[in-house]
C-alpha positions in Angstrom: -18.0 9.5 12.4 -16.1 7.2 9.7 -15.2 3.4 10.5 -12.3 2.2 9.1 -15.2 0.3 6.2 -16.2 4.6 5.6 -12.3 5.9 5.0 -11.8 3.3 2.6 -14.9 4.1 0.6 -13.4 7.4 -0.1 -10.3 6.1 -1.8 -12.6 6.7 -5.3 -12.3 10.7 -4.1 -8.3 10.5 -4.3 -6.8 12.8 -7.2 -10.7 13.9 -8.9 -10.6 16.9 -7.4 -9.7 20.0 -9.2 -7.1 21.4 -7.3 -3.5 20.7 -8.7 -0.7 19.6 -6.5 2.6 21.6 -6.8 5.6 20.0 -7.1 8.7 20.4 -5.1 11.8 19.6 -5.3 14.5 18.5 -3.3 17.6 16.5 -3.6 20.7 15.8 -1.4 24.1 16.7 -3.2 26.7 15.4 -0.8 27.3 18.6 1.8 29.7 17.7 4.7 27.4 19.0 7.3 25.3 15.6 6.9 22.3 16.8 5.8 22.8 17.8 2.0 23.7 20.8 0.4 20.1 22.5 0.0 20.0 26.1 -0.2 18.0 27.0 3.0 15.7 30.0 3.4 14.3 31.2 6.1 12.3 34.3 7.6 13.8 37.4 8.4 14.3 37.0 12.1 16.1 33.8 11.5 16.4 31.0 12.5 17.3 31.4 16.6 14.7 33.5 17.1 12.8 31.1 19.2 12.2 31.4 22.7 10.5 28.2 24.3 8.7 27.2 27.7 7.6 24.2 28.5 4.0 23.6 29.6 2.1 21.4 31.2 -1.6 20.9 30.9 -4.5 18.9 32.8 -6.8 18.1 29.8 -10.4 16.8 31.1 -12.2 14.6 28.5 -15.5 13.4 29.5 -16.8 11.3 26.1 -19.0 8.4 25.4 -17.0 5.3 23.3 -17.8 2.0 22.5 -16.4 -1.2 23.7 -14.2 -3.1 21.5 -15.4 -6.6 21.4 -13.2 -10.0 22.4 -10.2 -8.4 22.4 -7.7 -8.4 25.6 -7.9 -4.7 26.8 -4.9 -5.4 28.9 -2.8 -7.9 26.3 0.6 -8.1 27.2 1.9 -10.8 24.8 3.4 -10.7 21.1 1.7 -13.5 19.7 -1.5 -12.3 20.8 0.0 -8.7 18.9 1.0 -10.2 15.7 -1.9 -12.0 15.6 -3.9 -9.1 15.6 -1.9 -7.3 13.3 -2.4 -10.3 10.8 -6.0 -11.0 11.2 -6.5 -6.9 11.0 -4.0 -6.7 8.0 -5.7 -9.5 5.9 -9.3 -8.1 6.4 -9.9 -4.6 7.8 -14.1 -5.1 7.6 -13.7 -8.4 9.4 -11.6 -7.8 12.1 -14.1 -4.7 12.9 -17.2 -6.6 12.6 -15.9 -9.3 14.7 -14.4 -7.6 17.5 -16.1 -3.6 16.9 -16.7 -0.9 18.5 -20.0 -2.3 19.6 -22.7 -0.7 18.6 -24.7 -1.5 21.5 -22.2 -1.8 24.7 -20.9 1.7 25.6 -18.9 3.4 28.7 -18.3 6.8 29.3 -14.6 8.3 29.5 -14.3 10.3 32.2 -10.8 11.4 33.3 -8.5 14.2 32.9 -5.0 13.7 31.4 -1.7 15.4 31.6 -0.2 16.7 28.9 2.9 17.7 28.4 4.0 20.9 25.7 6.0 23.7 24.5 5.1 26.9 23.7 7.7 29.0 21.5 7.5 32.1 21.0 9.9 35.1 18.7 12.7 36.8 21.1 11.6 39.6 18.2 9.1 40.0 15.5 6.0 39.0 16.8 3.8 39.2 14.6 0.8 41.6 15.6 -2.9 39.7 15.6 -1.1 36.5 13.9 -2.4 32.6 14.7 -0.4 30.6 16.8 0.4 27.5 15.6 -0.7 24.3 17.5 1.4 21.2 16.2 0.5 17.7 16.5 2.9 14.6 16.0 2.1 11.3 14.7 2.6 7.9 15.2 6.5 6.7 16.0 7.8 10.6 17.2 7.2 13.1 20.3 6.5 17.1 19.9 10.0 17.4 19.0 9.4 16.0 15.5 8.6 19.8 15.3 12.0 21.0 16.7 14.0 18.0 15.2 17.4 18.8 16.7 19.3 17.5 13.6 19.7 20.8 12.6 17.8 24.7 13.2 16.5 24.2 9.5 14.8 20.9 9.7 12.7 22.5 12.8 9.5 23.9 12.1 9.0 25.7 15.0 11.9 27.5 14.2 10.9 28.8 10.7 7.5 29.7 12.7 9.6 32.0 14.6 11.7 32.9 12.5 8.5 34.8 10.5 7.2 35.8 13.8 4.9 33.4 14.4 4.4 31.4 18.3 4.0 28.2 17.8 2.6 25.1 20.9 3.1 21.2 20.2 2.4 18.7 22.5 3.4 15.3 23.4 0.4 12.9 22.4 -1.0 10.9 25.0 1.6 7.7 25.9 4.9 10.0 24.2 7.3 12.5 25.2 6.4 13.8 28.8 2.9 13.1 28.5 0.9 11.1 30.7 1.2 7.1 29.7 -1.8 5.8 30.8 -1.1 1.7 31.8 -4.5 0.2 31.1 -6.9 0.2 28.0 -4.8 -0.7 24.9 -7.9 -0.7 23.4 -11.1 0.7 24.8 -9.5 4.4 26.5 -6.0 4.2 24.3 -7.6 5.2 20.9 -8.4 7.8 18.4 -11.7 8.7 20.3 -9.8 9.8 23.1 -7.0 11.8 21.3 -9.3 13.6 19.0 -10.7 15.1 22.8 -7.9 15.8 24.1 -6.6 17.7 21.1 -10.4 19.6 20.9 -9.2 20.1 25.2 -5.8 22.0 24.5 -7.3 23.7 22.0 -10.2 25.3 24.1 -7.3 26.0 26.3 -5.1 27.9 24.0 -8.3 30.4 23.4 -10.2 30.3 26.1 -7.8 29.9 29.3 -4.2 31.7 30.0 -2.5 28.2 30.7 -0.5 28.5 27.5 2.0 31.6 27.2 -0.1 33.7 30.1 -2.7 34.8 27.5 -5.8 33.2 25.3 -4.7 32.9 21.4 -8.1 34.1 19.4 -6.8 32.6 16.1 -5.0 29.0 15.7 -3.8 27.1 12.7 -3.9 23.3 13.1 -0.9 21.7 12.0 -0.7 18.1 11.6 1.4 14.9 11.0 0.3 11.7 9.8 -2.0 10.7 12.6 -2.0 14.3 13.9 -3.3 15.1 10.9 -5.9 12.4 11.3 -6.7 14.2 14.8 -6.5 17.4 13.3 -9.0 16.7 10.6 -11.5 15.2 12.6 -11.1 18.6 14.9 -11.9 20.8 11.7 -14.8 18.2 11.1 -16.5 18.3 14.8 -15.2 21.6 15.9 -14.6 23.7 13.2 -15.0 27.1 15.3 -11.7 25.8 17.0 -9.5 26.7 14.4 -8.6 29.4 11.7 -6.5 27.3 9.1 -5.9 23.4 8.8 -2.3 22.4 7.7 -2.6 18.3 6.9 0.8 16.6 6.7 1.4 13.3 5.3 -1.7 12.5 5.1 -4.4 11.7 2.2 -7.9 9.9 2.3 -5.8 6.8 0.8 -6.0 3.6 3.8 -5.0 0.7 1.0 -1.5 0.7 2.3 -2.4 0.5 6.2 -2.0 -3.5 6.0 1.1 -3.0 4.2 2.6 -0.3 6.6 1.5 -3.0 9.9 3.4 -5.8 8.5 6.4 -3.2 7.6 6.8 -1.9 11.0 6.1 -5.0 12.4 5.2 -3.6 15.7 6.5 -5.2 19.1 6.2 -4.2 23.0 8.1 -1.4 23.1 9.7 -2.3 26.7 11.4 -5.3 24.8 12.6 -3.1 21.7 13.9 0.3 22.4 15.9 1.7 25.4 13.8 4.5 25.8 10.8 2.9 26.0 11.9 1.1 28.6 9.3 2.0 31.4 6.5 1.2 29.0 3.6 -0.9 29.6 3.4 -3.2 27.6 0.3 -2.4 25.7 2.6 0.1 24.5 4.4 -0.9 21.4 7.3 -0.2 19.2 8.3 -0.6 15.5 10.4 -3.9 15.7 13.3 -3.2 13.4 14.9 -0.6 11.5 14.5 -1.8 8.1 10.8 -2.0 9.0 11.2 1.5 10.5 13.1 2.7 7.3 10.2 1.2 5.1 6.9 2.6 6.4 8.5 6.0 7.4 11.6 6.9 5.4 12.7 7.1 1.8 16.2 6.0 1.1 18.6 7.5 0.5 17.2 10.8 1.0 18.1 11.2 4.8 21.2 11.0 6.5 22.1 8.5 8.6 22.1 11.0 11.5 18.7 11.7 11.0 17.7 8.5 10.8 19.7 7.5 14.2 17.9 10.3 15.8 14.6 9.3 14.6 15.3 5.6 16.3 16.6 7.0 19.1 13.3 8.7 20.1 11.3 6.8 18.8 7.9 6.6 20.2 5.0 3.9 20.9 1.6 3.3 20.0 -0.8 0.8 20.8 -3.0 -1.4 19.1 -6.2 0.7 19.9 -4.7 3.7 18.4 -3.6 1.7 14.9 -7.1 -0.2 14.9 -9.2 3.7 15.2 -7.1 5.2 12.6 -10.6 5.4 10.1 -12.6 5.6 13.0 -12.3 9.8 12.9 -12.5 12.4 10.8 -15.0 13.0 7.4 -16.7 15.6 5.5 -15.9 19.0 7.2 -17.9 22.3 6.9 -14.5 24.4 8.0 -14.5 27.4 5.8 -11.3 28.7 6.2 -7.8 27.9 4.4 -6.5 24.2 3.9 -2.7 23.2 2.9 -2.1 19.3 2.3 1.9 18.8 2.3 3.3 15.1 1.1 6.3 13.2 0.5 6.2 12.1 -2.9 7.3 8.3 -1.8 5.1 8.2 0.9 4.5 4.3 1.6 1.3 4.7 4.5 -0.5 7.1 2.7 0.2 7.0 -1.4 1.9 3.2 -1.4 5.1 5.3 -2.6 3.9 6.9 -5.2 1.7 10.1 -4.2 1.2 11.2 -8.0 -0.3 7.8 -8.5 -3.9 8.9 -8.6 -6.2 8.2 -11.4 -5.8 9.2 -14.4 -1.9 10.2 -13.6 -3.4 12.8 -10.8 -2.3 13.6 -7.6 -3.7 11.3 -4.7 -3.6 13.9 -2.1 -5.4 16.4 -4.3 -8.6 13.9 -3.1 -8.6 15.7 0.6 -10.6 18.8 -0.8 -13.2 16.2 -1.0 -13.3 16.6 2.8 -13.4 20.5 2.6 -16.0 21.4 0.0 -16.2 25.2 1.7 -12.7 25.8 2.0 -11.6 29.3 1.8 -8.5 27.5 -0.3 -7.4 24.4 -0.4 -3.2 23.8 -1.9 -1.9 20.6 -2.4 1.9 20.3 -2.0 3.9 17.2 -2.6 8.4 17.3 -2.0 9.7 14.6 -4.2 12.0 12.2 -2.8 10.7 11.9 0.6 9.1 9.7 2.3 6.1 9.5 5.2 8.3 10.6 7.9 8.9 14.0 6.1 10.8 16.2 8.9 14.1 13.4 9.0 14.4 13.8 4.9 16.9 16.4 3.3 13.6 17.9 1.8 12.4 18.9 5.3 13.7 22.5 5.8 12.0 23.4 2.2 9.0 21.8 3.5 9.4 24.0 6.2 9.5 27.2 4.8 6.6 25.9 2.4 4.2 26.1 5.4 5.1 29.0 6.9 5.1 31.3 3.5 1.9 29.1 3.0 0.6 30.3 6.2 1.7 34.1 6.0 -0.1 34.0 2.5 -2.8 33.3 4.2 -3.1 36.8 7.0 -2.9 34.1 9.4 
């Protein structure tokens, strides 16, 4: 597994590796509607040809971790927060050699969680023998990041179904309807523990009829940000779980973590959003929106609707999770396909600039480092959007990106 000290040693890998990024292009124009004036395509069922369930799942994850050291698992004051952030923020290495995971004090994780989900599938289409799609959210959203309400073309799962394609996403642990455990900020709420639970839904969706009243023999992985983290430590540890890896916003490029912290300037999420009101409060929030705007968005390539609704259901995080980012994921034997999909301004994961690799390359061409038997790795990057790609005017190119991308593929 890599520590946070590992991830950052592959920052060399970013934009040497041979495949080229392709550029897109998208651009608001002023349309009425709100969210620009982009010429949307779609498959040929459309895009209402989505019929969704929701689902809910008891995930059992029985794993050994290791304890963070001097920390307060149960912290439920912002100085004690911020001071983290800072001391975390100034010196990545430090703060993890002083306060770990141990490398001698270890508990076992045994408990089963309750997920919440939504399986979608086409009122007409289907495509015969195809992959379902299992989606996976990052930090600051909920499952419907994937069905973003702004409008049908900014929803993925829509463009799935509108080329046939099912599609499940589920609420992370602590978001949406899921299960928000109260204790733990850092020992139990972590990467560790979302990496099994995504490897337990997935053993569900092919070996068990919980999800749509059948198993699902092929599944493409699909994720955002730190879904994508999740999702790439899956295809590392158990590549037989999936059939094609889809890696959004994301890139093996950690310099900007300290600068995306002190952007979103993260506070507990009971004080700071409305929604989040019924939060513990190792659960936190981003504490304003310009900090929001920064670390996720890319102005003024949104619409101010789309940012609202963004805010509006918002989701939290906690310091575990933020702290265990590098603390998954590596070097993955996974022989099938691999897309990588980035804004070009994304500030977490390219400091704003995701052509800035050396030698003028792309920085997310670096993940084939990670995927050295890939069947066929593609590099995509949308200009003028940012890390929170599904609220930008981009998004319902992006869209249709993945799911040609993924029909291309006989998935």
């Amino acid at each position: 597994m890599l520590v946070l000290q590992n991830l950052l040693a592959l920052l060399p890998l970013a934009g040497l590796a041979s495949a080229a990024s392709i550029r897109l292009d998208a651009r608001n124009n002023g349309g009425s509607s709100g969210v620009g004036s982009i010429s949307y395509a779609q498959g040929p069922y459309g895009l209402h040809n989505a019929r969704c369930e929701q689902v809910t799942l008891q995930v059992p994850v029985n794993i050994e971790l290791s304890n963070f050291t001097s920390v307060r698992n149960q912290y439920d004051t912002q100085s004690y927060i911020t001071r983290q952030i800072i001391d975390f923020s100034l010196a990545p290495a430090n703060w993890t050699a002083r306060h770990g995971p141990s490398t001698t004090e270890k508990f076992t994780l045994n408990r089963s969680f309750q997920i919440n989900g939504y399986y979608c599938t086409p009122i007409q289409g289907a495509r015969e023998g195809s992959a379902l799609w299992n989606l996976v959210h990052g930090i600051g959203f909920d499952s419907s990041y994937w069905d973003y309400t702004l409008s049908p073309e900014y929803s993925v799962v829509r463009h799935a179904a509108s080329y046939g394609y099912s599609t499940f996403r589920y609420d992370r642990l602590g978001t949406g309807a899921s299960e928000t455990p109260s204790t733990g900020g850092f020992d139990v709420l972590r990467a560790q523990t979302e990496v099994a639970i995504y490897q337990g839904v997935l053993q569900q969706l092919r070996n068990t009829n919980n999800v749509g009243g059948k198993q699902h023999s092929k599944i493409v992985g699909i994720g955002h940000s730190y879904g994508s983290v999740q999702t790439q430590a899956v295809s590392m540890m158990s590549p037989e779980l999936l059939d094609g890896v889809v890696l959004t916003g994301y890139t093996t490029n950690a310099t900007n973590l300290p600068g995306y912290l002190h952007a979103a300037a993260y506070q507990i999420a009971k004080n700071t959003l409305s929604q989040l009101s019924n939060k513990p409060p190792v659960w936190l929030a981003s504490g304003s929106e310009a900090g929001n705007q920064i670390a996720f968005f890319y102005p003024p390539y949104f619409s101010d609707a789309s940012f609202r609704l963004a805010r509006a259901t918002e989701q939290p995080v906690t310091l575990g999770s933020l702290f265990s980012i590098g603390a998954v994921g590596g070097p993955s034997n996974f022989t099938g396909p691999v897309q990588v999909v980035n804004g070009a301004k994304d500030f977490i994961f390219c400091s704003s600039n995701c052509w800035g690799g050396p030698n003028g390359t792309a920085i997310p061409d670096g993940v084939k480092e990670l995927y050295p038997q890939a069947k066929n790795f593609t590099s995509y990057i949308a200009e003028n959007t940012g890390h929170g790609i599904t609220a930008h005017y981009a998004q319902p190119m992006i869209a249709e990106e993945i799911a040609r991308w993924i029909a291309d593929q006989g998935l």
